[in-house]
LUMDOGU-343388 format. One line per field, with one value per residue: residue number from 1; residue in one letter; x, y, z of N, C-alpha, C, O in turn. Coordinates in Angstrom, 2 decimals. Layout:
seq <- [NUM:...]
type <- [A:...]
nu <- [X:...]
nv <- [Y:...]
nw <- [Z:...]
cau <- [X:...]
cav <- [Y:...]
caw <- [Z:...]
cu <- [X:...]
cv <- [Y:...]
cw <- [Z:...]
ou <- [X:...]
ov <- [Y:...]
ow <- [Z:...]
This chain:
seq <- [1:2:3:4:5:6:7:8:9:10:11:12:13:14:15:16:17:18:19:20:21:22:23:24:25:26:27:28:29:30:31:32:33:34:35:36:37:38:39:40:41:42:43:44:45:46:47:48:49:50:51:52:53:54:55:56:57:58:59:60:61:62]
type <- [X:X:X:X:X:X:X:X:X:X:X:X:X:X:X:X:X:X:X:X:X:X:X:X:X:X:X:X:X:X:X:X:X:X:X:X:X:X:X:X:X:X:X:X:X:X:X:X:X:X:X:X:X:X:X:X:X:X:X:X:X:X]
nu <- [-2.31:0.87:1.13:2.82:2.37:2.94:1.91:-0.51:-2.09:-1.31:-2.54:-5.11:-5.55:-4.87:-7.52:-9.40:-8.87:-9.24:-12.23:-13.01:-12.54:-13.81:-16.52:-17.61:-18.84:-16.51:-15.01:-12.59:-10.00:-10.32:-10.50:-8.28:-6.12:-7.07:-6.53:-4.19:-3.05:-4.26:-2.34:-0.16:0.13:-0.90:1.88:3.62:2.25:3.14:5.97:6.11:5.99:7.84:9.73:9.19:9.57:11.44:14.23:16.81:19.81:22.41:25.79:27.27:27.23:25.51]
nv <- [-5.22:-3.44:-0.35:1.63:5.43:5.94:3.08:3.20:4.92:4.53:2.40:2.88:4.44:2.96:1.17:2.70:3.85:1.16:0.80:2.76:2.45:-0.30:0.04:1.97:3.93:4.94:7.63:6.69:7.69:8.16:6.16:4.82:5.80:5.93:3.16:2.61:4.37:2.40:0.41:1.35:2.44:0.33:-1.07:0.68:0.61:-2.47:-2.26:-0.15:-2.16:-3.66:-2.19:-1.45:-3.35:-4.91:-6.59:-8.58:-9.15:-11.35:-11.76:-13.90:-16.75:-19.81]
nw <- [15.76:15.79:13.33:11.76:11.14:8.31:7.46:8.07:6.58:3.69:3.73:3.96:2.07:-0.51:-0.09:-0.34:-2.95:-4.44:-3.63:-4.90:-8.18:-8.17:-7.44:-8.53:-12.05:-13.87:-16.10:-18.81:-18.56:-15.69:-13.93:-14.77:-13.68:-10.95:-10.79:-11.11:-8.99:-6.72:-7.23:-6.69:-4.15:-2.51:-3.17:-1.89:0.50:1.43:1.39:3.18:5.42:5.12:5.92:8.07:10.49:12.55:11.95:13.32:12.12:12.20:11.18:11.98:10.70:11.87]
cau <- [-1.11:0.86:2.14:3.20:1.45:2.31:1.18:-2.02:-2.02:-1.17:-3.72:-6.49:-5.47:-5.11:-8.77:-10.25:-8.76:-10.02:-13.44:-13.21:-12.35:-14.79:-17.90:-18.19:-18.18:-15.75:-14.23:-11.72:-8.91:-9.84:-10.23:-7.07:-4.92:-7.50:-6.15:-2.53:-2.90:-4.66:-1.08:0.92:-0.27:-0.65:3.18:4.22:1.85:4.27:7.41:6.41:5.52:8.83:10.78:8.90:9.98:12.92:14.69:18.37:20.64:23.46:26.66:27.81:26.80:26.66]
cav <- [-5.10:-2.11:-0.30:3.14:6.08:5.65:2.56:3.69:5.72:3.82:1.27:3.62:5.15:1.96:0.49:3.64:3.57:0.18:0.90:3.76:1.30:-1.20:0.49:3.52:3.72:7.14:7.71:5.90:8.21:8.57:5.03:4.43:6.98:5.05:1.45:2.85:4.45:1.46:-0.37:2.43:2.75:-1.26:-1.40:1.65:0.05:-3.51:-1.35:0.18:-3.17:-4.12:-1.22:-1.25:-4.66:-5.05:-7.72:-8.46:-10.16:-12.17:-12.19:-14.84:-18.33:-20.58]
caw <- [14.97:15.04:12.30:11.53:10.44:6.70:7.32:8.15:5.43:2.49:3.38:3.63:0.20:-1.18:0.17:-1.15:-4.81:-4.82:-3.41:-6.29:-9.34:-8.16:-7.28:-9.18:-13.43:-14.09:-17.28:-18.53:-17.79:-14.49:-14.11:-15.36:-12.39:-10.33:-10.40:-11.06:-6.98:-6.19:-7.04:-5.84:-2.78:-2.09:-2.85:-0.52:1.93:1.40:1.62:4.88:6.74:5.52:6.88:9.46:10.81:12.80:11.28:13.74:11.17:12.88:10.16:12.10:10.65:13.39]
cu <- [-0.65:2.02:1.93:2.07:1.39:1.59:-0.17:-2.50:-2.14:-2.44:-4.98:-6.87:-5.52:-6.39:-9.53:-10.30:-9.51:-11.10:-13.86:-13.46:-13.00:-16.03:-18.55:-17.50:-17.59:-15.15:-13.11:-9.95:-8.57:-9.76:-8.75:-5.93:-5.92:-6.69:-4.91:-2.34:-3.52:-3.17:-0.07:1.19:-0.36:1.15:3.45:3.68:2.85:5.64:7.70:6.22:6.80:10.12:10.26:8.96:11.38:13.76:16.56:18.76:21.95:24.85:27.67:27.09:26.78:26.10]
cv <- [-3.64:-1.57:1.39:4.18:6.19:4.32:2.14:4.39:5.59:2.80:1.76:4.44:4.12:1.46:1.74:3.57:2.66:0.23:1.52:2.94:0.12:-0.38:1.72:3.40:5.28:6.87:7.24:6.84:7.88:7.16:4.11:4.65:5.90:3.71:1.49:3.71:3.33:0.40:0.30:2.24:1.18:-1.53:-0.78:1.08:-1.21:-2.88:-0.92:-0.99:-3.90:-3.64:-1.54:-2.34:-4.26:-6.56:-7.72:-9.95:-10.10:-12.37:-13.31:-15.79:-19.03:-22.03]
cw <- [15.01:14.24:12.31:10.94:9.25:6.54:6.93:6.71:4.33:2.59:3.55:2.33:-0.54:-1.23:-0.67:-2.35:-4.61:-4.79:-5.05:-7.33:-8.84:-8.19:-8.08:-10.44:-13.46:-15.50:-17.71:-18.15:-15.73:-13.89:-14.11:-14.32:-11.44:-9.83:-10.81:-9.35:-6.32:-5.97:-6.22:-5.20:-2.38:-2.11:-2.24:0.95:2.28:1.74:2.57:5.63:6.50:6.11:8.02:10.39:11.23:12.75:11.86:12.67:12.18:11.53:10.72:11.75:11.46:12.66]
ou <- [-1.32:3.21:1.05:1.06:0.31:0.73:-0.73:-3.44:-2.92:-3.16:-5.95:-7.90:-6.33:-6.73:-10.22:-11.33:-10.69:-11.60:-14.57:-14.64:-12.40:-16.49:-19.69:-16.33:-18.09:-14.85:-12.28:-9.02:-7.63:-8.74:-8.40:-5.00:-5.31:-6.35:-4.36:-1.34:-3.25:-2.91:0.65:2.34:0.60:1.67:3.86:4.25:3.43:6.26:8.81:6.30:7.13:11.10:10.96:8.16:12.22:13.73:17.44:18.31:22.39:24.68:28.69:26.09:27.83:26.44]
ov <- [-2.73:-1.89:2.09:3.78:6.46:4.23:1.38:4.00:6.30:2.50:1.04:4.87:4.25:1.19:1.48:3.31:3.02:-0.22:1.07:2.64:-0.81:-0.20:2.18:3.04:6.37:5.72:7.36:6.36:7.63:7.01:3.06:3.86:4.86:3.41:0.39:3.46:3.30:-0.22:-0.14:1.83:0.97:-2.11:-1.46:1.06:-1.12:-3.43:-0.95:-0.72:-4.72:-4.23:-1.92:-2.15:-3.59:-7.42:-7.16:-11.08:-9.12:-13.42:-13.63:-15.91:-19.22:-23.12]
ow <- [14.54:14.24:12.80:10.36:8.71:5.65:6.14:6.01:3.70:1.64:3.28:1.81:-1.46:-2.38:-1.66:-2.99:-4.53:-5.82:-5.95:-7.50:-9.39:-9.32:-8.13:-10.55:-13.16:-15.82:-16.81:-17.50:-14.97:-13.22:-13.57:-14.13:-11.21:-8.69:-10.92:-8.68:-5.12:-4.94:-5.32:-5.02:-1.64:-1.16:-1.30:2.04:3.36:2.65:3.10:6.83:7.35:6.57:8.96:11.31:10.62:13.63:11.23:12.52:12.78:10.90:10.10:12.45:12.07:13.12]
Protein backbone atom coordinates (compact mmCIF):
# COMPACT_ATOMS: atom_id res chain seq x y z
CA UNK A 1 0.00 0.00 0.00
CA UNK A 2 1.35 3.26 -0.55
CA UNK A 3 0.75 6.20 1.31
CA UNK A 4 2.43 9.39 2.02
CA UNK A 5 4.86 10.41 4.46
CA UNK A 6 2.29 11.94 6.92
CA UNK A 7 0.82 8.96 6.42
CA UNK A 8 3.53 7.20 7.76
CA UNK A 9 3.68 9.37 10.36
CA UNK A 10 0.43 9.69 11.87
CA UNK A 11 0.14 5.99 12.08
CA UNK A 12 3.26 5.49 13.88
CA UNK A 13 2.22 8.28 16.39
CA UNK A 14 -0.99 6.93 16.66
CA UNK A 15 0.26 3.01 17.31
CA UNK A 16 2.60 4.43 19.83
CA UNK A 17 0.06 6.59 21.94
CA UNK A 18 -1.88 3.54 21.97
CA UNK A 19 0.91 1.17 22.88
CA UNK A 20 1.48 4.09 25.65
CA UNK A 21 -2.24 4.09 27.14
CA UNK A 22 -2.40 0.40 27.05
CA UNK A 23 0.70 -0.96 28.41
CA UNK A 24 2.13 1.40 30.71
CA UNK A 25 0.16 2.90 34.16
CA UNK A 26 1.27 7.00 34.03
CA UNK A 27 -0.59 9.44 35.86
CA UNK A 28 -3.69 10.43 35.11
CA UNK A 29 -2.90 13.63 33.41
CA UNK A 30 -0.57 12.16 31.34
CA UNK A 31 -2.82 9.49 30.55
CA UNK A 32 -5.31 11.71 29.68
CA UNK A 33 -2.93 13.89 26.60
CA UNK A 34 -2.16 10.19 25.99
CA UNK A 35 -5.48 8.83 24.57
CA UNK A 36 -6.41 12.47 23.36
CA UNK A 37 -3.03 11.93 20.60
CA UNK A 38 -4.05 8.53 20.35
CA UNK A 39 -7.45 10.12 18.67
CA UNK A 40 -5.69 12.93 17.16
CA UNK A 41 -3.40 11.32 15.41
CA UNK A 42 -5.84 8.26 14.26
CA UNK A 43 -8.07 11.07 12.72
CA UNK A 44 -5.12 13.01 10.87
CA UNK A 45 -4.02 9.55 9.90
CA UNK A 46 -8.01 9.12 8.26
CA UNK A 47 -7.72 12.61 6.77
CA UNK A 48 -4.52 11.86 5.01
CA UNK A 49 -5.67 8.49 3.33
CA UNK A 50 -8.48 10.57 2.28
CA UNK A 51 -6.54 13.35 0.68
CA UNK A 52 -4.43 11.20 -0.36
CA UNK A 53 -6.78 9.33 -2.73
CA UNK A 54 -7.41 10.49 -6.05
CA UNK A 55 -10.94 10.49 -6.35
CA UNK A 56 -11.94 11.79 -10.53
CA UNK A 57 -15.50 13.09 -10.06
CA UNK A 58 -17.42 13.22 -13.41
CA UNK A 59 -20.23 16.31 -13.00
CA UNK A 60 -21.76 14.78 -15.73
CA UNK A 61 -24.60 12.31 -14.71
CA UNK A 62 -24.83 9.87 -17.29
Amino acid sequence: MKMSIYGYLFLALGMLCGALSIGSTLPEFWDTLVTGGTVLFAVLFTITLLLGRRIKFDPVLR
